[in-house]
N, C-alpha and C positions, 0 to 999 in steps of 0.2 A: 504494500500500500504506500502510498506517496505520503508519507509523514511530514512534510512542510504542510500541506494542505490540511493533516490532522490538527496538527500543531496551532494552523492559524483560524480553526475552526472552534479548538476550546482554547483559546489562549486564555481565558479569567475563568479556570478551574486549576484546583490544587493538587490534580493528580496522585490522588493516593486511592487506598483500595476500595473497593465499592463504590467509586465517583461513574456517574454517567455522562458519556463522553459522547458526541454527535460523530459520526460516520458518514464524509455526505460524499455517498456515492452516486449520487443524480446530479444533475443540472440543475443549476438555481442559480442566486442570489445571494450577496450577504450583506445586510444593513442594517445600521444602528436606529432603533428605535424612540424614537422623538420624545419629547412632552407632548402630553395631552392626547396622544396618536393610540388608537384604539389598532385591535386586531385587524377591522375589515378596513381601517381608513390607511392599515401599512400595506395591506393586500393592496386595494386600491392607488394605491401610490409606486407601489411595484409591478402592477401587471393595470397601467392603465387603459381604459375602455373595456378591460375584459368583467368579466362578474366574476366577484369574488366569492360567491358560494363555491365555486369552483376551487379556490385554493385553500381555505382553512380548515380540512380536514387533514391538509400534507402539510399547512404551517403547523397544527397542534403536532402532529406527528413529530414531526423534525425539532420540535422543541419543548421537548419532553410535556406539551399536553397545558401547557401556562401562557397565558392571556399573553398581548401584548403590553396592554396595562401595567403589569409586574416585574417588564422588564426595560422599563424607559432608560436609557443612556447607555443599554447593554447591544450589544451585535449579536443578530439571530440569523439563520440559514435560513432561506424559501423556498423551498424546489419548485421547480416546474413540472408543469402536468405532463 
């Protein structure tokens, strides 16, 4: 596996045992999520025109399952469909 791209996938984890680590073996995105920026308004902001019911079941997936809400100033993965 390409470990730079591991690497820069969980860079703000602490790497010890039982830590969950993102594997992003699809195509996507990586962006830091705003103030105030909801789940579907990051969706919408990254796949604009398309609907975003279409991709928040692959964002909760790839991030382990947590709002966008919860993680404002953090960098999260979006795959694409």
């Amino acid at each position: 596996y390409k470990v730079p791209l591991l690497l820069k996938e969980n860079s703000d984890i602490e790497w010890k045992s039982g830590e969950s680590v993102v594997i992003p073996n699809k195509k996507g995105k990586t962006t830091v999520i705003q103030e105030g920026e909801t789940t579907n308004s990051l969706l919408a902001r990254m796949f604009s025109g398309q609907p975003t019911y279409l991709y928040v079941q692959l964002y909760l997936k790839w991030n382990a399952g947590i709002i966008a809400e919860e993680l404002v100033g953090r960098e999260v993965f979006v795959p694409e469909r």
